[in-house]
C-alpha positions as CSV (number, residue, x, y, z in Angstrom):
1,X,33.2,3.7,15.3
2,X,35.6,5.8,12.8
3,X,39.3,6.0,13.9
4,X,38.2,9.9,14.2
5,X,35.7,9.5,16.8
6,X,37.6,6.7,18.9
7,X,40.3,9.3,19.2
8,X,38.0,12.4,19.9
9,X,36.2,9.5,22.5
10,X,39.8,8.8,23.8
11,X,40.7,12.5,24.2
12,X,38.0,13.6,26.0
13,X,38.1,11.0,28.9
14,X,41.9,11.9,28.8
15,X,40.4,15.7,29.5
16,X,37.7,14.7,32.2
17,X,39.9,16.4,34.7
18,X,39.2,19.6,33.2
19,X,36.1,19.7,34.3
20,X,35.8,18.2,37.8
21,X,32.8,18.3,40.4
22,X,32.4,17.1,43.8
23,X,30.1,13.9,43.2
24,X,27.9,14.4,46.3
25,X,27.7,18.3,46.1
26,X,27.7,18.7,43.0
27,X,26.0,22.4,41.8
28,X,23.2,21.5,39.7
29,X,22.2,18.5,41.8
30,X,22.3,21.4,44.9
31,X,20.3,23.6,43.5
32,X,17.7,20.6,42.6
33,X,17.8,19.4,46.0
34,X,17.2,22.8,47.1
35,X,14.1,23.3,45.3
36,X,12.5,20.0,46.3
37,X,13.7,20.4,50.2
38,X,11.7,23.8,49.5
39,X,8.6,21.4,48.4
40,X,8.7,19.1,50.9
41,X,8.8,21.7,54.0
42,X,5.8,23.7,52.2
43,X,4.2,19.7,52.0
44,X,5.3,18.5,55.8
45,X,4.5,21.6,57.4
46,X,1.0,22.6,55.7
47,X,0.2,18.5,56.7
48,X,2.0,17.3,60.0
49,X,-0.6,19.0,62.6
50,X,-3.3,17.8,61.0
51,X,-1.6,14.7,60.7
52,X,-3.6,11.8,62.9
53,X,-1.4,9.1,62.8
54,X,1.3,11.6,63.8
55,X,-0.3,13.0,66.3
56,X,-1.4,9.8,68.3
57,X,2.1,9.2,68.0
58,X,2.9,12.1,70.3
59,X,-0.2,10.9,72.0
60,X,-1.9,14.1,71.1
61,X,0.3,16.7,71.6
62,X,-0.9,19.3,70.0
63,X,2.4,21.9,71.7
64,X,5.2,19.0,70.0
65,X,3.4,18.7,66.4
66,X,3.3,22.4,66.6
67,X,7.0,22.9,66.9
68,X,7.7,20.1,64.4
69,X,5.6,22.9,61.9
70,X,7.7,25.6,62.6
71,X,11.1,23.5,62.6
72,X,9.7,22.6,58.6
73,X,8.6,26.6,57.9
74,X,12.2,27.9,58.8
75,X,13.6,25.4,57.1
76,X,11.9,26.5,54.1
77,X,12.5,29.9,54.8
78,X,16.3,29.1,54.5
79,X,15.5,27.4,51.2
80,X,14.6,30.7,49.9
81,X,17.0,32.9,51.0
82,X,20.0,30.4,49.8
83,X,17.7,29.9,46.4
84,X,17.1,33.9,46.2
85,X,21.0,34.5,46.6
86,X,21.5,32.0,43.6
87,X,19.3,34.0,41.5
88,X,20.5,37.4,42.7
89,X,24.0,36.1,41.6
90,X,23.0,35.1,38.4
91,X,21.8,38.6,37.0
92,X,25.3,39.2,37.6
93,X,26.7,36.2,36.2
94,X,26.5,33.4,33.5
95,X,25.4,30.3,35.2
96,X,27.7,28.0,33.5
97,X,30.6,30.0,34.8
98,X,29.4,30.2,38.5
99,X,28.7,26.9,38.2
100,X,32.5,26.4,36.9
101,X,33.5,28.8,39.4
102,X,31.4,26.9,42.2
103,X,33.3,23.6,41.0
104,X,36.6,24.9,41.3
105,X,36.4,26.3,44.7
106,X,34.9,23.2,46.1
107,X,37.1,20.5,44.5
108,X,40.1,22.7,44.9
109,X,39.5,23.8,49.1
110,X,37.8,20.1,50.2
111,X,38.2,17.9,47.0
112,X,40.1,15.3,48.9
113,X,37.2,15.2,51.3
114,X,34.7,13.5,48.2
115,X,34.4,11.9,45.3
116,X,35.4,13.8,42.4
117,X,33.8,13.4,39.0
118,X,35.1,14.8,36.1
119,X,32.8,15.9,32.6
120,X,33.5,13.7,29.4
121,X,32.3,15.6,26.7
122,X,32.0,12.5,24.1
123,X,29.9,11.1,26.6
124,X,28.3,14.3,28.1
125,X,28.3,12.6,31.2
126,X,30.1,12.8,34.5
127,X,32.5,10.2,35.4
128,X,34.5,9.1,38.4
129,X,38.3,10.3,38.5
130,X,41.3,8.2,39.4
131,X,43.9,9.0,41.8
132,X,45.9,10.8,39.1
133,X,42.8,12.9,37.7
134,X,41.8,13.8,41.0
135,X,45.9,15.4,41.5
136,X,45.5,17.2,37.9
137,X,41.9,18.1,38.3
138,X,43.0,19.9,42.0
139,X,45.7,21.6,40.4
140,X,43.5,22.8,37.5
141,X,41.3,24.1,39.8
142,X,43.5,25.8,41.8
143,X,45.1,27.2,38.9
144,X,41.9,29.0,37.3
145,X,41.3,30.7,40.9
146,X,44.3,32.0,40.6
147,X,44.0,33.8,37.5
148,X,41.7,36.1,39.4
149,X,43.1,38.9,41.6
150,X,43.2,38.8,45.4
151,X,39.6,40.2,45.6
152,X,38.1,38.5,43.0
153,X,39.8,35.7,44.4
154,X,38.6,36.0,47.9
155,X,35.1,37.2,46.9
156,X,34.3,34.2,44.9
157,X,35.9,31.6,47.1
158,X,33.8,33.2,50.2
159,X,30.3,33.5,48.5
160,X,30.7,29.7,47.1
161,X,32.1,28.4,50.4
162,X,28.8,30.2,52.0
163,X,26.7,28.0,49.5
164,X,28.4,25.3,50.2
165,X,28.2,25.3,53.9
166,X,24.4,26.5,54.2
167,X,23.2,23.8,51.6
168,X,24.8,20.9,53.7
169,X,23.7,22.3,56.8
170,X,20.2,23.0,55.3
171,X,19.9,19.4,53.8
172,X,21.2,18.0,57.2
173,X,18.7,19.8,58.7
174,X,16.1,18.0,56.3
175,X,16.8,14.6,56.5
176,X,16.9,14.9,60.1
177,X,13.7,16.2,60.8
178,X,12.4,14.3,58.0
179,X,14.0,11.3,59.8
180,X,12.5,12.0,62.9
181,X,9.1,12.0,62.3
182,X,9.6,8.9,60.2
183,X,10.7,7.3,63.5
184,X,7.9,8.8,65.2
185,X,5.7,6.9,62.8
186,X,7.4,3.6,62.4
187,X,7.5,3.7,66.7
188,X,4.0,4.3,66.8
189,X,2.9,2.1,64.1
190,X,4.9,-0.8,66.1
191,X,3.1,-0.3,69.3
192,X,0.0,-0.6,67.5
193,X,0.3,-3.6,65.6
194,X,1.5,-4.9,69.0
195,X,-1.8,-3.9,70.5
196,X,-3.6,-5.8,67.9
197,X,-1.8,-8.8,68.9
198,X,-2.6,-8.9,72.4
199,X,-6.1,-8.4,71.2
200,X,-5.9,-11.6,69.0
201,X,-3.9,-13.9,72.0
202,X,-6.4,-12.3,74.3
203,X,-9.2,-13.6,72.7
204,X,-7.6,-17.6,71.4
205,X,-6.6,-17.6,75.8
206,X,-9.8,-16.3,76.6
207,X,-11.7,-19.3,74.3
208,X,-9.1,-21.9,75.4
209,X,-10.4,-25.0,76.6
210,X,-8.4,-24.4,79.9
211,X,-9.3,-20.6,79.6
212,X,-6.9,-18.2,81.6
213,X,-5.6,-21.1,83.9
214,X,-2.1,-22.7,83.4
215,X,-0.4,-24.5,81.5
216,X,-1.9,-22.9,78.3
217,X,0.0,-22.1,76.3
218,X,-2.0,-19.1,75.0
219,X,-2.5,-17.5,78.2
220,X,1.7,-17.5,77.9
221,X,1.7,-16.3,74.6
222,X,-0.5,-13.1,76.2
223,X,2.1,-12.9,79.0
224,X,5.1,-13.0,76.6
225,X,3.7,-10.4,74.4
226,X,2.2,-7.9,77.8
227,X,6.0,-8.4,79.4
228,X,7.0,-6.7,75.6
229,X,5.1,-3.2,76.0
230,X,7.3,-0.4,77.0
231,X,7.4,0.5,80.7
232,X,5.5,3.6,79.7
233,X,2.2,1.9,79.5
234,X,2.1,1.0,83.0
235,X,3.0,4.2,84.6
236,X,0.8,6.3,81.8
């Protein structure tokens, strides 16, 4: 590398600061996540009451996966109205600066809450901050909200604080309905292959040379896996 580029290299990580993001929220990544949370609810709720191995999990509850449906259409409902306010801003605004303007008021107001990345332009890549950058890139930040007035000020730090708040809340929303009927299915999945194995120790203590009669050690192996099945099974 030419002593030209190895100082334009070494200059812009110096400058990395300039440019900060909050590594977990970061806005492009939002608005990506956004659109394929919007997919999956469209996905999930067009599928999950049709869903048999779902449904056997709620042992045919027709009512439950019902509710599940809706809980995935208002989810994507909120999608679109936090996706349609993006775009409604943008007619009004280059995206590169809300974006910039988006980045500042995050790292600036919570910044010390999450990583902070910072934009090397040699590498055009983001890159994780030391103490010290994180200090500069805050101040920075704060700085360029500042140059605004009062209202400006206020009106862009309340609009991006909005985003920021409705697309955690919408993707905790997400993972944990999308968590939950994971669960649903793993749970239910586990009680079957269960099942099966009673069948199979059924059928080696039902063959046994000493059949059902003790000591045999498949009739205990039966026992041991009957004594496993939840409580449930015996009242239902």
């Amino acid at each position: 590398m030419a002593k030209s580029e190895e100082y334009k290299a070494q200059l812009a990580k110096q400058l990395r600061y300039k440019k900060p993001a909050l590594a977990d929220m970061d806005y492009g990544l939002m608005i990506e996540t956004l659109q394929e949370i919007q997919d999956a609810c469209i996905d999930i709720h067009d599928t999950v009451a049709d869903d048999e191995k779902f449904l056997a999990a709620l042992d045919g509850d027709d009512e439950e996966a019902f509710e599940f449906k809706i809980a995935f259409a208002d989810l994507e409902g909120d999608c679109y109205k936090l996706i349609d306010a993006l775009s409604s801003h943008h007619l009004y605004r280059d995206q590169s600066e809300a974006e910039q303007e988006y980045n500042d008021c995050t790292v600036y107001l919570v910044g010390d809450l999450y990583n902070i990345v910072g934009f090397d332009a040699a590498e055009e890549d983001y890159f994780k901050l030391t103490s010290w950058e994180r200090e500069y890139a805050t101040e920075d930040a704060g700085k360029r909200l500042m140059r605004k007035t009062k209202a400006e000020m206020l009106n862009t730090i309340s609009f991006n604080m909005r985003l920021f708040l409705g697309y955690y809340e919408l993707k905790q929303r997400y993972d944990h309905l999308k968590a939950t009927i994971e669960i649903v299915k793993g749970s239910n999945q586990s009680l079957i292959d269960q099942i099966r194995k009673i069948e199979d120790a059924y059928q080696k203590a039902n063959t046994a040379s000493a059949g059902f009669q003790y000591p045999c050690d498949e009739a205990r192996a039966l026992d041991a896996l009957i004594d496993m099945l939840p409580d449930r099974f015996w009242v239902e």
